[in-house]
N, C-alpha and C positions, 0 to 999 in steps of 0.2 A: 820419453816424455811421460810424467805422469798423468793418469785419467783426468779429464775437464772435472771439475766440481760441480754436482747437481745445482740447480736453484732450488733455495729454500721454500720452503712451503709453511703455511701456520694453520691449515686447516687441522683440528683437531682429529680427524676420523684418518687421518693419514699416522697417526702417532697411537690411537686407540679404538682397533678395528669396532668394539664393539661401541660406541660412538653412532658410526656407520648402522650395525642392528637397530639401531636406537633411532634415528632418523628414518629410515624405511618402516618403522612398527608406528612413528607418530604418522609420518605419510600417508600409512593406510585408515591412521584410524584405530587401530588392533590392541586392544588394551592386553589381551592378554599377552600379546607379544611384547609390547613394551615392559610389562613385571615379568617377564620372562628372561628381559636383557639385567634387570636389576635382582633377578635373584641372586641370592648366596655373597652379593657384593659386599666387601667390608666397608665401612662407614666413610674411606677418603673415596674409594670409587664410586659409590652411592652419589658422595657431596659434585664430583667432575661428572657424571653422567648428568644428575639434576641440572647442571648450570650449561649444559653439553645441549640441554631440550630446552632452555631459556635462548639459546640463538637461533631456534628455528623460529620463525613466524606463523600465523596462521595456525596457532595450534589452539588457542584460549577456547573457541566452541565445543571441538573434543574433549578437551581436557576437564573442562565446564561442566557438561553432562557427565560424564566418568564421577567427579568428586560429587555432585548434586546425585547422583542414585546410591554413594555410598560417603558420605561425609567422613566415615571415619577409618579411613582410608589413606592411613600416613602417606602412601607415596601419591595417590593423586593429587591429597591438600597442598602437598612440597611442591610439586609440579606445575600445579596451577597457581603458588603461590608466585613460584620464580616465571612463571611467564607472564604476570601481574608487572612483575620487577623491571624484569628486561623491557618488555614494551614500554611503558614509564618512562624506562632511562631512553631511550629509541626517542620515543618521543619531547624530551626535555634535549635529547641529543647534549653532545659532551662541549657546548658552548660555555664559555664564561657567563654567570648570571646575567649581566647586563646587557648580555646578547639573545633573552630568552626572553617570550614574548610573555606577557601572562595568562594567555589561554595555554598557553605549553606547559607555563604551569603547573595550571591548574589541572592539566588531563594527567601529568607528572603525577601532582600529588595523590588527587582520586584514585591513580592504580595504584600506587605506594600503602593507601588505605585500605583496599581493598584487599590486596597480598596481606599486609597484617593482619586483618581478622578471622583470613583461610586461616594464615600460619602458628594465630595462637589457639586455635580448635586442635590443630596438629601437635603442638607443641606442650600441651594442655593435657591431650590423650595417649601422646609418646614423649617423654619427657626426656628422655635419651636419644631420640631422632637428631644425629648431629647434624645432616641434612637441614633438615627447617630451621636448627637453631642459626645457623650459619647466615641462611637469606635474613634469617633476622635480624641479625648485624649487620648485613647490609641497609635493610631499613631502616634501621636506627641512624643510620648517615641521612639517606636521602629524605627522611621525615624531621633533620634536625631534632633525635630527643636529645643529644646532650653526653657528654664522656659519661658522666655515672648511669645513664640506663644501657649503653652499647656495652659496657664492662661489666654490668651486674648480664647480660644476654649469656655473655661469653663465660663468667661463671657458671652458670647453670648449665650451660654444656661441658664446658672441662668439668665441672662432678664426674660425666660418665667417660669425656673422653678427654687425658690433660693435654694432649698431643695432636689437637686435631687440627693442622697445617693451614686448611683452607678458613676456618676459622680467626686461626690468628694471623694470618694474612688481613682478612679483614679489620678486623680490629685496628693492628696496625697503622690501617691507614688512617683510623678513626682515631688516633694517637699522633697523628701527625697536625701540622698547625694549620694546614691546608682546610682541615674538616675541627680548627677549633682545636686543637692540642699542642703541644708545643714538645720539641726535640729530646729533651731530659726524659718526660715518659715513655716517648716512641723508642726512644734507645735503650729504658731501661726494658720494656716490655722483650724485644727481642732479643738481647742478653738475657734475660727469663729466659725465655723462651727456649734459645740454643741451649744453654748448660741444663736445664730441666731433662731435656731429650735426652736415650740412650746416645750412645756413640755411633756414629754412619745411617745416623736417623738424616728427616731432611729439615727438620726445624731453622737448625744455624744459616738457612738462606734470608732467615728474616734480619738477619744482622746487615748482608750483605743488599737486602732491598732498604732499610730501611739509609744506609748511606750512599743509595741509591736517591733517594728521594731526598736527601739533605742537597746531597753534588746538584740536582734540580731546581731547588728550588733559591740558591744563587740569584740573585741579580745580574750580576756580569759577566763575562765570559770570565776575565781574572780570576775572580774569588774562587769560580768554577774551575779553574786551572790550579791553582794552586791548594784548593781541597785534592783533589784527586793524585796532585803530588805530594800528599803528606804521608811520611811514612808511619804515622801510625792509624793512617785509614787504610792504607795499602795492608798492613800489620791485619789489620783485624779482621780484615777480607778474605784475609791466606788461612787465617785460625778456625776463621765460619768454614772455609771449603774444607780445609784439614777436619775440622767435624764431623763434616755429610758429604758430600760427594767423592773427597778426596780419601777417604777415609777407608779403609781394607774391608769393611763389614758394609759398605753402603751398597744397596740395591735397589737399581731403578722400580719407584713402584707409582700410583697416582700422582699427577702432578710433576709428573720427573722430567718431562720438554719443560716447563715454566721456571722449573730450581734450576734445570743446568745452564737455561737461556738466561734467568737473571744473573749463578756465576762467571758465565763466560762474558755480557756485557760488562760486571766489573772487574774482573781480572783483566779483560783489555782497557777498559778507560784507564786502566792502573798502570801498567804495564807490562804486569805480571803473565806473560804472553806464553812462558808453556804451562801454566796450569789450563789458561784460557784456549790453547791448540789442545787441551785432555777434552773441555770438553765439547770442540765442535765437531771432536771423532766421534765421540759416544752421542751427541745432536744428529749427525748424519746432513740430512737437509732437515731436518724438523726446527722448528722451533713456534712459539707462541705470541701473539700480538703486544700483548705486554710482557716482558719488557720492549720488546724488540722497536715497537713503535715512539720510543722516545728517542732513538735512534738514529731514525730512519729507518725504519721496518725493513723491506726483505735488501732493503742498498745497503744500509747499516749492517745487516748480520754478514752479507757478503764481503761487504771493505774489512769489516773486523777479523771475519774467518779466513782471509788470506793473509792480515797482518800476524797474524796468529801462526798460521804455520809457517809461513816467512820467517819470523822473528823466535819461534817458541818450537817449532818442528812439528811433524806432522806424525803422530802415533797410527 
């Protein structure tokens, strides 16, 4: 009999120990141990640690005083920009508008305010900090400026960095009609995006989330049935993972629970079942809230990861 399979996990600090340093250094307080955890970081781990210290709570009074004794202090301004962020969104919580009260709001938009004017001090003083630019694209969603100020953002950061995944992730969504855009840009943005990137980069998962969020945002279960059996969405799914993950040169590096958990949701809703058993070897039990949660989070990755090795065999 083979070994039971683990339950999945989506806590971050189970997938990137240092995560873990990084929670214990805000815990205490210890600033120098928090720049300690982000030194020598390249700019995607920088961007996942930053958003890694936006899900802890109770951190905005340290964080406060750290940037206020030194303003100019890229990584406190990023820090305390994205804890601005995250409490906002905590506090607007991921309801449909109509279900949001207008004090919520209004505490929403105040910290969304507030994060921008840290972040364009930061972004103003380090102009390459892909870090800040990134939360800045996120703000640009949740302040409503509009496609042309979230894409002139994302400009100014690909200047220094054209590949910066967490970046275009964002955007994407801000290219979706959900946030005011409409499918033509979103699709062509991540076509950019994939072919731009070297080969077994992890770009080409933007291909693969953003027909991710088309199969979603369906009306009926039909339409949704019968996107996902179109063979050339299936096609194009297979071309993204043959890109990046499937690809002989690709190497897990930031972000790599998030890309392989978005390829293996669509390689299974496709049916494409042993690309999607590659990678719930290489997932283990890890994987990330989103995508997994449009799923049914950790039921969903489980029904999927047996249909997978069932169906697709088990590396």
């Amino acid at each position: 009999m083979p070994a039971p399979l683990s339950a999945p996990t989506f806590d971050a600090g189970a997938a990137y120990p240092e995560v873990n340093d990084l929670r214990k250094a805000l815990d205490a307080a210890d600033w120098p141990a928090v720049q300690a955890v982000f030194a020598d970081r390249d700019p995607a781990v920088r961007t996942l640690l930053v958003g890694a210290a936006g899900d802890q709570e109770g951190t905005e009074p340290f964080l406060r005083r750290v940037y206020d004794d030194d303003p100019t202090d890229a990584l406190a301004g990023t820090l305390l920009g994205n804890c601005l962020i995250r409490t906002g969104w905590r506090i607007r919580s991921g309801a449909r508008a109509q279900h949001v009260s207008r004090n919520q709001f209004d505490q929403f938009h105040d910290h969304l305010r507030r994060a921008e004017q840290v972040l364009i001090d930061v972004t103003a003083r380090h102009e390459d900090d892909a870090a800040a630019w990134t939360q800045r694209i996120t703000l640009a969603r949740g302040l409503e400026l509009g496609q042309n100020e979230t894409r002139r953002r994302y400009d100014r950061l690909a200047r220094h960095h054209p590949h910066h995944l967490p970046a275009q992730a964002s955007l994407l969504q801000q290219l979706c009609p959900k946030w005011s855009g409409d499918w033509d840009r979103a699709f062509a943005f991540a076509f950019e995006c994939a072919q731009a990137a070297p080969d077994g980069a992890p770009n080409a998962v933007l291909v693969a989330e953003a027909h991710m969020e088309r199969w979603l945002d369906f009306d009926s279960h039909q339409e949704q049935t019968d996107y996902l059996h179109s063979v050339r969405v299936a096609n194009e799914i297979m071309q993204a993972g043959q890109r990046s993950v499937l690809h002989p040169d690709y190497v897990d590096r930031a972000d790599w629970v998030w890309v392989r958990s978005t390829f293996a949701v669509m390689f299974s809703v496709t049916g494409q079942w042993s690309a999607a058993a590659n990678q719930f070897t290489a997932l283990g039990n890890l994987g990330t809230e989103y995508p997994w949660g449009y799923v049914g989070g950790a039921e969903g990755f489980t029904k999927y990861r047996a249909k997978a090795y069932a169906k697709g065999g088990q590396s």
